[in-house]
C-alpha positions in Angstrom: -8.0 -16.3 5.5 -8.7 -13.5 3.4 -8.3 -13.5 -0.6 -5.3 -10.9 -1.9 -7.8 -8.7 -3.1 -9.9 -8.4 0.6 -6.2 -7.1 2.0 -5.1 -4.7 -0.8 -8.0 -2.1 -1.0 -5.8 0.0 -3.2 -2.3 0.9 -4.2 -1.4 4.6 -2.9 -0.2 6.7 -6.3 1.1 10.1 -4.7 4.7 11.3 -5.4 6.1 10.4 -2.6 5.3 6.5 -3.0 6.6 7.2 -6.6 10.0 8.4 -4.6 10.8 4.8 -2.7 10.0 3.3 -5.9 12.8 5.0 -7.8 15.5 4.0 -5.8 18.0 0.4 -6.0 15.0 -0.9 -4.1 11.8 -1.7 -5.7 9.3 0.0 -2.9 5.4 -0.2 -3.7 2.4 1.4 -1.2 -1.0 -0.7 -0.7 -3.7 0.8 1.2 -4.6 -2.1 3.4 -8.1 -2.8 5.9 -6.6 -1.3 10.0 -6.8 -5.0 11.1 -4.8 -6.6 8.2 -1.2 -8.0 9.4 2.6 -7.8 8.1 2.1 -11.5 7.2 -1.6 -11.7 5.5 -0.1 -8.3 4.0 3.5 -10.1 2.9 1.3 -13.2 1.4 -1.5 -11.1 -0.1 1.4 -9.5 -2.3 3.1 -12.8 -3.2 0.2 -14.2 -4.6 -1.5 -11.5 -6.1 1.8 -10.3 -8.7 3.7 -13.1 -8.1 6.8 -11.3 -6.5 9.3 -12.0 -3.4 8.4 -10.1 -0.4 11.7 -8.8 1.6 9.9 -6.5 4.2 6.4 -4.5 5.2 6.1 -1.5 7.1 3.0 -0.5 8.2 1.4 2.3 9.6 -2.2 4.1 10.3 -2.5 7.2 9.2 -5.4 9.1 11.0 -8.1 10.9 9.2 -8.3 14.7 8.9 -10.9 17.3 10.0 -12.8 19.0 7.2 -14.7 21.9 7.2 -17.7 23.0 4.8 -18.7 25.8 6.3 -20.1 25.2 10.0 -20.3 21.9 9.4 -17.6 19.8 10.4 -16.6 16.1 9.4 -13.9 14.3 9.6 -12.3 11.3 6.9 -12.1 7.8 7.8 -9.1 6.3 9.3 -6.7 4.3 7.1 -3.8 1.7 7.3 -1.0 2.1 5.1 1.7 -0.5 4.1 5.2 -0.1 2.3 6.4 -3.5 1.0 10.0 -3.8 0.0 10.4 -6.3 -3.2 13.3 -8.7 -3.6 16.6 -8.0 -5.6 15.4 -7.9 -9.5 11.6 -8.1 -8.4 9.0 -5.2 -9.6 5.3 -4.6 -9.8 3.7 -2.5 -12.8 0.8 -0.1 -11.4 1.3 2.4 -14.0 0.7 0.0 -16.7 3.5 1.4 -19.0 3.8 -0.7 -22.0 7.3 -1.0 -23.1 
């Protein structure tokens, strides 16, 4: 069994993730390792912010092809999960103190 932080590499800040996390629902993105699961991913969540889960979604999002001249490389691949919070339940990544 992994700890929290081995299954949530990083939350993903990007405007769309700021979007699901506007509406009724409280909706926050984790970049996660490719061979993490919906349940280590659900239970990672729970115990590192002390919320209640309601659903993950989880996809991989494949790594693009970059150029630097006539070189050619390619980013890594990397698994992405959207995790829907209970009724009332929210997680703080901006860090706005109120």
């Amino acid at each position: 069994m992994r700890s929290p932080h081995q299954v949530l590499l990083r939350p993903r800040l990007t405007e769309k993730s700021a979007e699901l996390g506007k509406d009724d629902q409280s909706t926050v993105v984790f970049e996660v390792p490719v061979d993490a699961t919906k349940v280590e991913i659900r239970s990672a969540v729970e115990s590192a912010f002390n919320v209640e889960v309601d659903g993950v979604r989880t996809m991989i999002v494949r790594g693009k092809i970059k150029r630097r001249g006539r070189f050619v490389g390619k980013q890594a691949n990397f698994k992405k999960a959207i995790v829907t919070l209970a009724q009332g339940e929210e997680i703080d990544l901006y860090g706005s103190a109120v």
